[in-house]
TIVEX-294132 format. One record per residue (C-alpha): residue number from 1; x, y, z. Coordinates in Angstrom, 2 decimals. Example, Ala and Ser with C-alpha at 12.3 -4.5 7.8 and 13.67 -1.06 7.14 Angstrom:
<rs>
1,12.30,-4.50,7.80
2,13.67,-1.06,7.14
</rs>
This chain:
<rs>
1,139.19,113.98,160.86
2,139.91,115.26,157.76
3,141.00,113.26,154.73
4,145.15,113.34,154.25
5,146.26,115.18,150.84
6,147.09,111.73,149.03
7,143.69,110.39,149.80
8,142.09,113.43,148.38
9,143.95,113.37,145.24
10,142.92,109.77,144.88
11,139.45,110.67,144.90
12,139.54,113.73,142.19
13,140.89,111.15,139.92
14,138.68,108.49,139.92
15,136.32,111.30,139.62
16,134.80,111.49,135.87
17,133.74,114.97,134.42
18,130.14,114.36,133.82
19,131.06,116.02,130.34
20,132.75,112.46,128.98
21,130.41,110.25,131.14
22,127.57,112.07,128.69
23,130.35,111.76,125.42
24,130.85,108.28,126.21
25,127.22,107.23,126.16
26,126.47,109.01,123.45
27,128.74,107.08,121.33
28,128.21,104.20,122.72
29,127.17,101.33,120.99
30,124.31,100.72,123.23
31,122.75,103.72,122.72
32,123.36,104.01,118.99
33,121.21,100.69,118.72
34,118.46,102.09,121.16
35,118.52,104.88,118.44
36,118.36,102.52,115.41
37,115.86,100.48,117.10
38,113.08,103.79,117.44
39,113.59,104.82,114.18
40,112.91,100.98,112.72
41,109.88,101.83,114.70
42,108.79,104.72,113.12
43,109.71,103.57,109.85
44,107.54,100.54,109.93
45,104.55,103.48,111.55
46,105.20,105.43,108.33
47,104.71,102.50,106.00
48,101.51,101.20,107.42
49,100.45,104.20,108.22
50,99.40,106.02,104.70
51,101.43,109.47,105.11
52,99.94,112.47,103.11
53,96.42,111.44,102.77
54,93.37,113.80,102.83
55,92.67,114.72,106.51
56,88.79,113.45,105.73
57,90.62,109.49,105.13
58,92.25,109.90,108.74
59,89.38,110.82,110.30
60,86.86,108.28,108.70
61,89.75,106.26,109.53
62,90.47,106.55,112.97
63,87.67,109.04,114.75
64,87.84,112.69,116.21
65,90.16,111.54,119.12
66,92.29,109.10,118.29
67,92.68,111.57,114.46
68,93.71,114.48,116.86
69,96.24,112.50,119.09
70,98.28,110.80,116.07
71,97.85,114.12,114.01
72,100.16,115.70,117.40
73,102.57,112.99,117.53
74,103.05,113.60,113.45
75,102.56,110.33,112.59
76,100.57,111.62,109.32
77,104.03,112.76,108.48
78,106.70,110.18,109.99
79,109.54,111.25,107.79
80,109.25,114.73,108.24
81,108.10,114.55,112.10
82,110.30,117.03,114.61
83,110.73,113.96,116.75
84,111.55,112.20,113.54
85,114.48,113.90,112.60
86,115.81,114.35,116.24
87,116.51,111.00,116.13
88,118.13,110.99,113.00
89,120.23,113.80,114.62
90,120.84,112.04,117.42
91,122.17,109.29,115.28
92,124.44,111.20,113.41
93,126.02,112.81,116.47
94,126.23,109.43,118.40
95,127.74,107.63,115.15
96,130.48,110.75,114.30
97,131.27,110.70,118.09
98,132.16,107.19,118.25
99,134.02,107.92,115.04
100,136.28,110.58,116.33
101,136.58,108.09,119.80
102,137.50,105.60,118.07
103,139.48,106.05,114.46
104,142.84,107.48,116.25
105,143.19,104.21,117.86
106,142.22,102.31,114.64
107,144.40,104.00,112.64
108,147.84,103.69,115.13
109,146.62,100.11,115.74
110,147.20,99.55,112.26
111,150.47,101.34,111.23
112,151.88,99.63,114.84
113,153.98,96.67,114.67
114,153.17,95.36,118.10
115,156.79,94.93,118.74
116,157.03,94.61,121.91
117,155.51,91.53,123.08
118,157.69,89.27,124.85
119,158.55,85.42,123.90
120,156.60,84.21,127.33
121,153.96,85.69,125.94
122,153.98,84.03,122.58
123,154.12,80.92,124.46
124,150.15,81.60,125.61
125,149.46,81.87,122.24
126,146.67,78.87,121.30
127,148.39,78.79,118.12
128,152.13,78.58,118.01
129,154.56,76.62,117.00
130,158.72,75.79,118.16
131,161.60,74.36,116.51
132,165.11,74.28,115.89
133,167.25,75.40,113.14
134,171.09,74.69,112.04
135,171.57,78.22,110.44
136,172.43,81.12,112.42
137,170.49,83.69,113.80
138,170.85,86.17,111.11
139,170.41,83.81,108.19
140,167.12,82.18,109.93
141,166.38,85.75,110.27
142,166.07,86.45,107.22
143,164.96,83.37,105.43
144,161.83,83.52,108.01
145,161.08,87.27,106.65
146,161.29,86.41,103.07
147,158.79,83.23,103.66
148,156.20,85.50,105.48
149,156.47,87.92,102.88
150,155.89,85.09,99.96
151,153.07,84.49,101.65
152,151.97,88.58,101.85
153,152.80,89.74,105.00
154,154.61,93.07,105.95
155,157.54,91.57,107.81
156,159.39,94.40,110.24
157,162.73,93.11,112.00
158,163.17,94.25,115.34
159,166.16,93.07,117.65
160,165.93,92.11,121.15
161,168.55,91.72,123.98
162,168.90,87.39,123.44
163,167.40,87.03,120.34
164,165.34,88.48,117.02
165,161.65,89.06,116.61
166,160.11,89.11,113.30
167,156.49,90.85,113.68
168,154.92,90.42,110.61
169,151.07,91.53,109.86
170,148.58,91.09,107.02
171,144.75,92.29,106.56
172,145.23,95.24,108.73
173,142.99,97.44,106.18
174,140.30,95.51,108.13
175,139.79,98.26,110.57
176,139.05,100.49,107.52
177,135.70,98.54,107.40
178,134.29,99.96,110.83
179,135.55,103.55,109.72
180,133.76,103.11,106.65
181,130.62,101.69,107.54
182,130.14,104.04,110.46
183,130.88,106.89,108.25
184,128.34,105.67,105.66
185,125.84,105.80,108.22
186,126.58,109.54,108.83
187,127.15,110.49,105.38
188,123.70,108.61,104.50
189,121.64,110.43,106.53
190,123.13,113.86,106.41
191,122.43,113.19,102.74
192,118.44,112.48,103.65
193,118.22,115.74,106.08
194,119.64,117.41,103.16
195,116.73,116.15,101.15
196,114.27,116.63,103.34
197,112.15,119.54,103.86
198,114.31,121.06,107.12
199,115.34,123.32,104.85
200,111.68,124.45,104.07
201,110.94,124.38,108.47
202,113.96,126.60,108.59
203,112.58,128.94,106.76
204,109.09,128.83,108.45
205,110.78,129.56,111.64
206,113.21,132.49,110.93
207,112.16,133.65,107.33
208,108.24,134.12,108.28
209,107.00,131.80,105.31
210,103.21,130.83,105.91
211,101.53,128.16,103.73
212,98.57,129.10,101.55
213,95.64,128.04,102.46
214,93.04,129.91,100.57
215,92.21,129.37,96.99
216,92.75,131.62,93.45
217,95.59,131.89,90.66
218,99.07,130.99,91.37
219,100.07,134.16,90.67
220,98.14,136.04,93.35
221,99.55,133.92,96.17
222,101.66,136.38,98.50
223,105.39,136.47,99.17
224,105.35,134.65,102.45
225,103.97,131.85,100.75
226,106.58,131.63,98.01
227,109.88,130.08,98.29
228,112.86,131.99,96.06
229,114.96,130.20,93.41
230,117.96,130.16,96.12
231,115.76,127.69,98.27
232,118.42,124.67,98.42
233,115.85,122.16,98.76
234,112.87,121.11,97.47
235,110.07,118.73,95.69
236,107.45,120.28,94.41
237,104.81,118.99,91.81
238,102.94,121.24,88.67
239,99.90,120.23,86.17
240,100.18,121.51,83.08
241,97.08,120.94,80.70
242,98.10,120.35,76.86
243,99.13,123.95,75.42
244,100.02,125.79,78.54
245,102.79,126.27,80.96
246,103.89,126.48,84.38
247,106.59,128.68,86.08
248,106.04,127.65,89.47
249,105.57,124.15,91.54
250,103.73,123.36,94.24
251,104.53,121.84,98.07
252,101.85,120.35,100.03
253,102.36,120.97,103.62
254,100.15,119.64,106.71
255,98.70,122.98,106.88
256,98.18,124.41,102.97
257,100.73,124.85,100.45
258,104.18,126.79,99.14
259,104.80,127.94,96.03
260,108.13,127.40,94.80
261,109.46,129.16,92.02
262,111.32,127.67,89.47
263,114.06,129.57,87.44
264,112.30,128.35,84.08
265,109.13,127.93,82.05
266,108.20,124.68,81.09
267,105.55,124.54,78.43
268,103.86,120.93,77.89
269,103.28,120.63,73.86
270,101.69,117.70,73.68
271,101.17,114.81,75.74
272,100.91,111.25,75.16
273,99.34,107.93,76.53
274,99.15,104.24,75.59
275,96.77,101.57,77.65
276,97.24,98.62,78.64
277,93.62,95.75,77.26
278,92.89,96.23,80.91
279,92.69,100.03,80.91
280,95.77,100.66,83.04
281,98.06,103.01,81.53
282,101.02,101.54,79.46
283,103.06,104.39,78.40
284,102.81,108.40,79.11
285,105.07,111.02,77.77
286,105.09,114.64,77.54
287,106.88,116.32,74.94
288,107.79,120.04,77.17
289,109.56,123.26,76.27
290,112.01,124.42,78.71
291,113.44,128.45,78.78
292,115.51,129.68,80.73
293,114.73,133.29,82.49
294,118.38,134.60,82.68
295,119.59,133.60,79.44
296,116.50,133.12,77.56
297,117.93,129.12,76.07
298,115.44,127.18,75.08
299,115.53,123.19,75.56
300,113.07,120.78,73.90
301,112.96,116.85,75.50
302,110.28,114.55,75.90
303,110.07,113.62,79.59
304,108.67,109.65,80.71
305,108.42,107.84,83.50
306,111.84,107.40,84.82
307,113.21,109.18,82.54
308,113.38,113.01,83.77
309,114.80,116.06,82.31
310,118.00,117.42,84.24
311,118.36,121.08,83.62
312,120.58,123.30,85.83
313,120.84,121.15,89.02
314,116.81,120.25,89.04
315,114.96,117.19,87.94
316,111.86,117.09,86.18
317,110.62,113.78,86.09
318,107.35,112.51,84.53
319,104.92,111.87,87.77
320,101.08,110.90,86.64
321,98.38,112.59,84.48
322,95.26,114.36,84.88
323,92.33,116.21,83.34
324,93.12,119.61,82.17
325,90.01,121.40,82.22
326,87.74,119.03,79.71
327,84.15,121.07,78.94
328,81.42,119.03,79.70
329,77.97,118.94,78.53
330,75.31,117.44,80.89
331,71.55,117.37,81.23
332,70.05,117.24,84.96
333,66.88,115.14,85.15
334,65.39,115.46,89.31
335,65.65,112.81,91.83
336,62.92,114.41,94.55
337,59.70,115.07,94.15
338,57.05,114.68,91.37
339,58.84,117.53,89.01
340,59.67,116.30,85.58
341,61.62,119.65,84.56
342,64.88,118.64,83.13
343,67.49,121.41,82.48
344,70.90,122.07,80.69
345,73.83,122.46,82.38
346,77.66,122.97,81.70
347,81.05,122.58,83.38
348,84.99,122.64,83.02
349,87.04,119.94,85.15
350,88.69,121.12,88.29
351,85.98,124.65,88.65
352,82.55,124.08,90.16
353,79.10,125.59,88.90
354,76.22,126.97,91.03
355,73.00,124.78,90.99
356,70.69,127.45,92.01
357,70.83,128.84,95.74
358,71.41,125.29,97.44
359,73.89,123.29,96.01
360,77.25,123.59,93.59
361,78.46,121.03,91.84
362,82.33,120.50,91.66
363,83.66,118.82,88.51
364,86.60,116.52,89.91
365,87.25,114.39,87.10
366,86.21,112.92,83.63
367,87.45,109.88,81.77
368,87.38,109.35,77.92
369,86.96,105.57,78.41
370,87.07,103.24,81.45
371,87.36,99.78,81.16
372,85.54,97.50,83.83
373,84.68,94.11,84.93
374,81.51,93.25,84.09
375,81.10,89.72,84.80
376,77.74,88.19,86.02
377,77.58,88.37,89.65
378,74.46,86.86,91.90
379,71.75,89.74,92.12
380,71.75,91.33,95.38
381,67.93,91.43,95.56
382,67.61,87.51,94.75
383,65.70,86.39,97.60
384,67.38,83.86,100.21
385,65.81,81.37,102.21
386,66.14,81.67,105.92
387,66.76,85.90,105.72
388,64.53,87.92,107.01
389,63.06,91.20,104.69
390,64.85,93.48,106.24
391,67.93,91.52,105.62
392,67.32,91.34,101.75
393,66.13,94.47,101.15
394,67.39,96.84,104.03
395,71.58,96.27,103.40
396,71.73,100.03,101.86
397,72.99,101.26,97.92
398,76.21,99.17,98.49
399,74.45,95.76,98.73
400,71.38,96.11,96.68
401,73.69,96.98,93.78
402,77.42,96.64,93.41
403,80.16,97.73,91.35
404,81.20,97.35,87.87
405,84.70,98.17,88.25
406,85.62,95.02,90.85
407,88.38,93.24,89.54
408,87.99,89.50,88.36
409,89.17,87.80,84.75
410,90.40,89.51,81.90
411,87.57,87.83,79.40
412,85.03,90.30,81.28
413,87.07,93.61,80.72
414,85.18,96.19,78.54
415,85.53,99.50,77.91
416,82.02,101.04,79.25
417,82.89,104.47,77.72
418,82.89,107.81,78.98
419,82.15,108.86,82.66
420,82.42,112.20,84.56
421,82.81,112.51,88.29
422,81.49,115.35,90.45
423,80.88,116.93,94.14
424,77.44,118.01,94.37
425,78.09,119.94,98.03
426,75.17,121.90,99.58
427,75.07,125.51,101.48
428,75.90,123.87,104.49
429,79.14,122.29,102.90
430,78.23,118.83,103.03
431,79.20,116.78,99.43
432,79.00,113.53,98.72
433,80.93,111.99,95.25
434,79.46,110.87,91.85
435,80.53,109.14,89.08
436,78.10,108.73,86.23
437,78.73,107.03,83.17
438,77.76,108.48,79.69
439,76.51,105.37,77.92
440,74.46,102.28,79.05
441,75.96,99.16,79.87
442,75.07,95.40,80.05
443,75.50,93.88,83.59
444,74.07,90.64,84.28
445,72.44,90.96,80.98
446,70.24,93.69,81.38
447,71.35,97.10,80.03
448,71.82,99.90,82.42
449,73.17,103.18,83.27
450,75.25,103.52,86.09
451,75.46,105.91,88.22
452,78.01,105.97,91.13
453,77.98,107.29,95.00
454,80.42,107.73,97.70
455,79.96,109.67,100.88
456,83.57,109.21,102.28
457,87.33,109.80,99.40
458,88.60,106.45,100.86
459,84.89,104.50,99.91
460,84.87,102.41,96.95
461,81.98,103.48,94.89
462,77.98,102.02,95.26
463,76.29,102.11,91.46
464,72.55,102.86,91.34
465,72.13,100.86,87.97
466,69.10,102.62,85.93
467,67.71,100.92,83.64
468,67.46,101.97,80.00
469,64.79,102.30,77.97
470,63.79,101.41,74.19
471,65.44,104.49,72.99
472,68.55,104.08,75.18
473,68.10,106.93,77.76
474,66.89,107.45,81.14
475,63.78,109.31,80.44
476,61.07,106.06,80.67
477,62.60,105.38,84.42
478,62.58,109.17,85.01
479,58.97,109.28,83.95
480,58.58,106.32,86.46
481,60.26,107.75,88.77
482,58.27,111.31,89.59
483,54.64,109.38,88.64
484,55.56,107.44,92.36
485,56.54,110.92,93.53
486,52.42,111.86,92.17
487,49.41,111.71,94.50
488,47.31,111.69,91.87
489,49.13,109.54,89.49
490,48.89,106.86,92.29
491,45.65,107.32,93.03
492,45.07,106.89,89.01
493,46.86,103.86,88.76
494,45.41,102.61,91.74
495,41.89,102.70,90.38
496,42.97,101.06,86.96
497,44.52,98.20,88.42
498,41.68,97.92,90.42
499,39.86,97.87,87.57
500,41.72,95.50,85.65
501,42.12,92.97,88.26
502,38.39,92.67,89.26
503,35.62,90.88,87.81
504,32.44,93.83,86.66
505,29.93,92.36,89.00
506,28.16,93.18,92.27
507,30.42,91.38,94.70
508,33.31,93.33,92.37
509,32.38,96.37,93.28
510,33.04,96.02,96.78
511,36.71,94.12,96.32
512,37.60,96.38,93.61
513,37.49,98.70,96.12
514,39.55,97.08,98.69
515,41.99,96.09,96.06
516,42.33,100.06,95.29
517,42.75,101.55,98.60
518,45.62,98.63,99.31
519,47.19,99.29,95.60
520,47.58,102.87,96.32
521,48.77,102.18,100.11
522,51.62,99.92,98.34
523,52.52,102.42,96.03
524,52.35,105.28,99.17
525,54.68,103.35,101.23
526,56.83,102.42,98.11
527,57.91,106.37,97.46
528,58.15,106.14,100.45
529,59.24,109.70,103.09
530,62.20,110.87,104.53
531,63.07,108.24,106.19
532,62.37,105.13,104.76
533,61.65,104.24,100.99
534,61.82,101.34,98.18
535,61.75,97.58,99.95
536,62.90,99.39,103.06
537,59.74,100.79,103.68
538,58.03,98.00,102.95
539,60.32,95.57,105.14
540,59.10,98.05,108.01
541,55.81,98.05,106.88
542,55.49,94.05,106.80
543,57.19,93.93,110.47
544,53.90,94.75,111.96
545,52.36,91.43,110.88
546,52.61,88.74,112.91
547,55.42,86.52,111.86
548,53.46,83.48,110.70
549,52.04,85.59,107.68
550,54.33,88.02,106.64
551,55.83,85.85,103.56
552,51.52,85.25,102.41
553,51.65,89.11,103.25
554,55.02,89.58,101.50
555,54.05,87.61,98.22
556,50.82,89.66,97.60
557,52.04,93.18,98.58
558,54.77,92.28,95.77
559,51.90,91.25,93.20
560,49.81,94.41,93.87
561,53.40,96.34,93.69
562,54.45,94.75,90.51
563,50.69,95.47,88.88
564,49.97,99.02,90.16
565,53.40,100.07,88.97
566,52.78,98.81,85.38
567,49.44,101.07,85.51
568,51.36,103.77,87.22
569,53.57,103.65,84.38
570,51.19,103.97,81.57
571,49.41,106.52,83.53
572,52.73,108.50,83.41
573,52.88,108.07,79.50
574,49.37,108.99,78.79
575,49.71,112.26,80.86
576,52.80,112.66,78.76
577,50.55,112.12,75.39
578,52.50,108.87,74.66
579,50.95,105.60,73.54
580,50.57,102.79,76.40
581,53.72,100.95,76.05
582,52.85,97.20,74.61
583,52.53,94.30,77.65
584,55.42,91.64,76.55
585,58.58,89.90,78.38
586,60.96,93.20,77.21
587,58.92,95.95,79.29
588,58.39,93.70,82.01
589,61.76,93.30,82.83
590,62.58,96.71,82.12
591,59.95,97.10,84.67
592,61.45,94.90,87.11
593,65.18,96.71,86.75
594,62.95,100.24,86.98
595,61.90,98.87,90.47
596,65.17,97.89,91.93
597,66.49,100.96,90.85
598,63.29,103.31,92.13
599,64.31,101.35,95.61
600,67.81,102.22,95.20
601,67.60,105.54,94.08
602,66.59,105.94,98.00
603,69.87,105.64,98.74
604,71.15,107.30,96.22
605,71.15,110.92,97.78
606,70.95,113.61,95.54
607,68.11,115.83,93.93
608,68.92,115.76,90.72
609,71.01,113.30,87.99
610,73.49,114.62,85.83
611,73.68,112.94,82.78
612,76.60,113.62,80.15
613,75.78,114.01,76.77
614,78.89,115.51,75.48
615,82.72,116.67,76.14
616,86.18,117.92,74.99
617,88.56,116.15,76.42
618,91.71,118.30,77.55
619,94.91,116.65,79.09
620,97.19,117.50,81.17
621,100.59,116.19,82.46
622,101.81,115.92,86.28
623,105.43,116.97,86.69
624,107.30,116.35,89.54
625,110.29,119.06,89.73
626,113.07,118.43,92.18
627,116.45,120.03,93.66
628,118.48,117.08,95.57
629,121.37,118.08,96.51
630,121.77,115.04,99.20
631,121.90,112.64,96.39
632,125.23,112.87,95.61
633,125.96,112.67,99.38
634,123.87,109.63,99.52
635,126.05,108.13,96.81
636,129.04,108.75,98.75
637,127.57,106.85,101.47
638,126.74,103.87,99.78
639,130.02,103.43,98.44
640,131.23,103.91,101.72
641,128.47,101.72,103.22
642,129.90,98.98,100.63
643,133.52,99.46,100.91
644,133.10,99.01,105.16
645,130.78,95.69,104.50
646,133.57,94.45,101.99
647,136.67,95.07,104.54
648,134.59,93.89,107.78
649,133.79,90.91,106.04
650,136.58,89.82,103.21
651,139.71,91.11,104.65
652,141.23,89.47,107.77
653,143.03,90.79,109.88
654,146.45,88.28,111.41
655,148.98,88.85,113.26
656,152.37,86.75,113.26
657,155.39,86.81,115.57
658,158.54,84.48,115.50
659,161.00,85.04,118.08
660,164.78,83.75,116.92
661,167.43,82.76,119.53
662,170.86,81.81,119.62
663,170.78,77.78,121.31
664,174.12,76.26,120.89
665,175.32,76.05,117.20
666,171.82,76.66,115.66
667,169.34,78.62,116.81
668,165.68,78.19,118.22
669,162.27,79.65,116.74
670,159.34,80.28,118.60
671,156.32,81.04,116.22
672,152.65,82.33,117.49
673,149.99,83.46,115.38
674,146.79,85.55,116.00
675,143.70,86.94,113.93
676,140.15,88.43,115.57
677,137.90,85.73,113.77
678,139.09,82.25,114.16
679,137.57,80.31,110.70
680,138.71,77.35,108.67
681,141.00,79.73,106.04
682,143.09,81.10,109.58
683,143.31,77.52,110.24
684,144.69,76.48,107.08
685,146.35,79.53,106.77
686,148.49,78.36,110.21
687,149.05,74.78,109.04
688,150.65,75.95,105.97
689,152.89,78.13,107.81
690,153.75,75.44,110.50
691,154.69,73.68,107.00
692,156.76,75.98,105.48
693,158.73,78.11,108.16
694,160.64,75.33,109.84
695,162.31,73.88,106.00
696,165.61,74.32,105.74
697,166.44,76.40,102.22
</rs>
């Protein structure tokens, strides 16, 4: 059978257009807090997470795969993530849907009266109150209203068929603190989107910009990687070195970079910094030119940290400082090989210079002074009972010598001078970092030059420590350092130690011969081969004695070491047409340090050692230049964020109803009272009214 016509129209009623199903959860309140509680999620991602790094730091970080898989899910870029701002999207729509929902209903909640509630309805009421009353209707009716509004209440007088009602209300305003809030919430982040670099995506998807990713001058990057002076949007940064200036800033995208025009020059004049005794900065400020391209005005203001220039809607705050081109001066002494050659060579912060056909070097950075830590730490190469060789001496650069820049007490603080830091990167395009320091310092009492490797941006850096000689240079230990790079020279010192160890008789003959051959093995297998060199080496070489007499075998490798190094030494000098240096407690522990460091230098990594010997020092000033025009939006939402929190939580809403009725020759009053949050003031609030209302005038 088929349904009857009522039955039917039943059912299409109860029906719901899947249109408001969708609205309604939406703005629901479950849903806004499923939203709220994902992007809590990602915001806590993006602050562990370090956004922006270099893509090298994610991958050391986190390996091929796992680099790949968070690099599609954005999370190198939380804030600016396409899932990111979906949800903030989604929250804006869900939060200005269950504002339109719900504000109408608000709003004629508050201007009604609630008139029509009838007096067995009052008598529900948990709070209420009854009494009687000689004065007639009217007069109670009136001295009621003028008590309620003593005490602040609207009072409205509405008359019934038996009797009077006096609805009075106070705190309705209360409701104003959901509108608000909720509209903060929208105006907040509609603010942030406004900030945020959708603007910039926009215009990669229908304008055809393309980030740069080459290299060369600012001024020869195309149009489709330039963003015009209309761009509503932006935050861009520009180094300007002492004397120059900049028309243009720069945005750093995942994928290269925009150039963003800027509708003025700003010319840095001079710049200025203070330190800190501890060698962090204490004060930078750059005094800057401003002119303007349409009308040519010129304004002159020294920018500081937090305290930027505002110039025609755009910020230009005061970000960091850097080198701005200083010319260096170095000398290159080799690392490889028995070559002694040294040779000249010159550079300019932030360019690179070819180092023959193999390898460039990349000047990255240079510091006038720097100040370090230089307490006395345990040395690395001390040797501890119950560790094997290869444990002491096989722990790499990082162990065997150890950095001067670690943080520790104040007292040990000094300013070490001058160091330079450079990519040497071969044809392959392979680099590791260095950081070399212009003048010797004293660490753990002996006095050294320090020279600094890192393989990986995010690694702290390892300092070879080379030891300096009576004249205050590198050249002895470079001298050392190719003579154990020297067949012959070995082979030289080999015999002389022999020599000098062993008695001139018969029976001499024969050991001093021994003692040769193992003198030059120990000085072979100390320079050691490609893979293996230093105490390394001879960890691996003392490995093949049985275990019971490798420390005997140890203790006299390390005498015939120590000897046949002295003689290698002077050998090196006398080739050199130098006198042999004299035998006493200073050259000995020079040649102690020149050891450790020869074994070091393994580790070390590069052919060649650039020392600096001098510079110019040129500065330059970081600018960060900004156009926010969300700010002011974001303003409005905090004060709406804190006029919602103040009416949701210090205005309160009650409600109060006294129904009057003629009852013989007075009349009868029937008072109930209501409010949404039930605390100790609505308690004493009632009391005082139970007090007051029932007096007679």
């Amino acid at each position: 059978m088929s349904s009857s016509p009522s039955t039917t129209g039943i059912e299409l009623k109860t029906r719901r257009p899947i249109v408001g199903e969708f609205v309604e959860l939406i703005s629901s309140m479950r849903f806004a807090i499923a939203l709220l509680a994902m992007i809590a999620i990602a915001a806590i991602v993006g602050t562990v997470m370090k956004q922006g790094e270099a893509t090298n730091n994610y991958i050391n970080q986190f390996g091929p795969f796992w680099f790949e898989v968070f690099g599609k899910l954005g999370l190198y870029g939380v804030y600016s993530a396409w899932w990111f701002l979906l949800l903030m999207t989604a929250l804006v729509t869900s939060t200005s849907l269950c504002i339109l929902r719900n504000t109408p209903k608000m709003l004629k909640d508050m201007r009604s009266w609630r008139e029509h509630v009838r007096e067995n309805s009052l008598r529900n009421f948990h709070h209420k109150m009854q009494w009687r009353s000689p004065l007639a209707r009217a007069a109670l009716t009136q001295q009621t209203a003028a008590r309620l509004a003593d005490a602040g209440y609207k009072v409205k007088l509405v008359d019934k068929d038996n009797g009077t009602l006096v609805a009075a209300k106070q705190g309705a305003a209360n409701k104003f603190g959901y509108i608000f809030a909720h509209s903060a919430i929208v105006i907040i982040c509609i603010g942030g989107l406004l900030d945020s670099d959708v603007p910039i995506r926009l215009q990669e998807w229908f304008l055809g910009k393309v980030p740069f990713n080459g290299s060369g001058l600012i001024s020869a990057v195309p149009a489709q990687s330039r963003l015009g002076l209309g761009n509503p949007t932006f935050r861009g940064n520009t180094m300007i070195p002492e004397g120059q200036s900049s028309e243009s800033a720069i945005i750093t995208r995942p994928d290269g970079v925009l150039i963003q025009d800027l509708p003025f020059t700003i010319s840095l004049k001079k710049f200025t910094i203070d330190f800190y005794t501890t060698g962090m900065p204490k004060l930078f400020a750059s005094a800057v030119e401003v002119r303007d391209h349409a009308s040519g005005e010129v304004v002159k203001a020294v920018i500081e940290v937090n305290k930027p220039l505002l110039y025609k809607g755009l910020a230009i705050y005061q970000s960091s400082f850097d080198d701005g081109g200083s010319k260096l001066k170095l000398t290159g002494f080799p690392m490889v090989g028995a070559a002694t050659t040294r040779f000249d060579i010159a550079g300019e912060v932030g360019s690179s210079t070819a180092m023959g056909d193999t390898y460039t070097v990349e000047w990255s950075g240079f510091r006038p002074f720097n100040v370090e830590n230089l307490a006395a730490a345990q040395d690395a190469r001390a040797v501890t009972k119950g560790k094997s060789l290869e444990e002491q001496f096989a722990n790499g650069l990082d162990k065997h010598t150890g950095s001067a820049g670690r943080n520790a007490h104040n007292k040990d603080l000094k300013n070490v001078g001058p160091s330079v830091t450079y990519k040497l990167r071969d044809k392959t395009g392979q680099a590791r970092e260095y950081q070399n320091y212009m003048q010797p310092v004293t660490v753990d009492g002996a006095t050294v030059f320090l020279a600094g490797m890192r393989i990986n941006p995010s690694d702290p850096f390892s300092f070879l420590r080379i030891p300096a000689d009576d004249a205050h240079s590198v050249n002895e230990w470079m001298r050392l350092r190719a003579a154990l790079n020297d067949p012959g020279l070995r082979a030289a010192a080999a015999k002389h130690y022999a020599e000098r160890a062993t008695p001139q008789s018969a029976n001499g003959d024969a050991l001093r011969g021994q003692l040769q051959a193992s003198a030059e093995k120990s000085l072979t297998i100390f320079a050691g081969n490609d893979k293996a060199a230093g105490f390394v080496a001879i960890s691996q070489f003392l490995e093949k004695i049985p275990g019971a007499e490798q420390e005997k075998a140890a203790d006299v490798f390390m005498k015939i070491l120590n000897g046949s190094l002295w003689d290698l030494w002077q050998a090196a000098r006398a080739r050199d047409g130098l006198a042999p240096a004299s035998a006493d407690e200073q050259h000995a522990r020079f040649l102690q340090l020149a050891t450790n460091a020869l074994s070091d230098a393994f580790f070390y990594g590069a052919p060649v050692y650039l020392q600096l010997d001098d510079f110019t020092q040129i500065q330059a000033s970081v600018f960060q230049v900004t156009r926010s025009p969300g700010k002011k939006v974001v303003y409005l939402g905090c004060v709406f964020l804190v006029l919602g929190v103040f009416s949701m939580f210090y205005i309160r809403e009650r409600r109060l109803w006294v129904w009057i009725k003629d009852d013989g020759d007075g009349t009868e009053a029937l008072m109930a009272m209501s409010t949404q949050r039930k605390t100790l003031d609505f308690e004493r609030e009632f009391e005082t009214l139970k007090e007051k209302l029932p007096q007679s005038a």
